[in-house]
C-alpha positions as CSV (number, residue, x, y, z in Angstrom):
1,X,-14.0,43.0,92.8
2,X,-13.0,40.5,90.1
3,X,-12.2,41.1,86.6
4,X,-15.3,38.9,85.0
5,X,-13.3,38.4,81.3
6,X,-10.1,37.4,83.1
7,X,-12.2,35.3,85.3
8,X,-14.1,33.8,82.1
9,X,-10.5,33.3,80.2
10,X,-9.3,31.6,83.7
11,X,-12.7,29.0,83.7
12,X,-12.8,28.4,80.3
13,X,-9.1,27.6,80.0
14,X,-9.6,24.8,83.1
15,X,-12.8,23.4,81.3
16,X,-11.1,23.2,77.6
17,X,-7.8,21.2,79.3
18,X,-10.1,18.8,81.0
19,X,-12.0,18.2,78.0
20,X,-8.7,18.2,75.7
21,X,-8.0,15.2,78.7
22,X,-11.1,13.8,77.8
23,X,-9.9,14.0,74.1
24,X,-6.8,12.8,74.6
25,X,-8.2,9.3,76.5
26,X,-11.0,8.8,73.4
27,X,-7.9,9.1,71.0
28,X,-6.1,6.4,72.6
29,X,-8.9,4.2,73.0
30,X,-9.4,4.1,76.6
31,X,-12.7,6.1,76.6
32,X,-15.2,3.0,76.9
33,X,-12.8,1.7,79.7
34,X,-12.9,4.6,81.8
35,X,-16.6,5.4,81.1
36,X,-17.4,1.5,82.0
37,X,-15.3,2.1,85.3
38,X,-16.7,5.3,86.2
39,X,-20.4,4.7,86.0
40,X,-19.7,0.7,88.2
41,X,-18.3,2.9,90.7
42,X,-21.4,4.6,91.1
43,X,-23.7,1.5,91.0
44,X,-24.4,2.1,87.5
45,X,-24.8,-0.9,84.9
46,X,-22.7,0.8,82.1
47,X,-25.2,0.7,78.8
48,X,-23.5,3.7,77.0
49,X,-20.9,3.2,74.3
50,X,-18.2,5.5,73.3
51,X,-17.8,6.5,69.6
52,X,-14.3,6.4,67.8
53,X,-12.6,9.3,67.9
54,X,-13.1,12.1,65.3
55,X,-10.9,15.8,65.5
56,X,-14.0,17.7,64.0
57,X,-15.6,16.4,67.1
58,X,-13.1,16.2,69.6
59,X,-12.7,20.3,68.5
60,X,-16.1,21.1,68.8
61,X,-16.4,19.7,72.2
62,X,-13.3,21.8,73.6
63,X,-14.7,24.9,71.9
64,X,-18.2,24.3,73.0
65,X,-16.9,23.5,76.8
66,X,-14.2,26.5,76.7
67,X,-17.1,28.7,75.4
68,X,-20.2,27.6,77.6
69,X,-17.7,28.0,80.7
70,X,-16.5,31.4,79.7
71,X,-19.8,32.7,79.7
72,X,-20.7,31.3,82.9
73,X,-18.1,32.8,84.3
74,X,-18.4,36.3,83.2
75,X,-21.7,36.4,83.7
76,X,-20.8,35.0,87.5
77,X,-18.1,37.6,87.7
78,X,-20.1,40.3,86.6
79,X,-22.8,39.2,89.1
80,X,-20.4,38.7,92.2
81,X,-19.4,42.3,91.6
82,X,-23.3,43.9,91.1
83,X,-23.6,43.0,94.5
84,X,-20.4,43.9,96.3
85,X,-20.5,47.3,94.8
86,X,-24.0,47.8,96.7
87,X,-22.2,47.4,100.2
């Protein structure tokens, strides 16, 4: 059995730091570099352009990933245990 909030704290917290990552490589301007890297890896022609750095976004995005991870992982938590508890 697993605790689904303390497993939804535990997601969420590991999605926010890698978007406050993300955040942190926008704010010092490196964002297009590594986006332009990423996607030529893959075979990509990189077409997309990153757009400066704004906090009202940047906290947005870590409480929309934090928030949208937390539910998944309740809601997975909650679900791993449904079906352990009819053993």
């Amino acid at each position: 059995m697993v605790n689904p909030i303390k497993l939804g704290f535990a997601f969420g917290s590991l999605v926010a730091i890698v978007h406050i990552g993300w955040v942190l490589v926008v704010a010092a301007g490196f964002g297009q570099t590594l986006v332009d890297f990423a996607l030529r890896i893959h075979f990509f022609t990189p077409n997309t352009e990153v757009e400066p750095f704004e906090i009202g976004r940047a906290l947005v995005l870590i409480a929309v990933a934090f928030s949208a991870a937390f539910i998944v992982a309740t809601l997975g938590g909650a679900i791993w245990n449904s079906f352990n508890r009819m053993r």
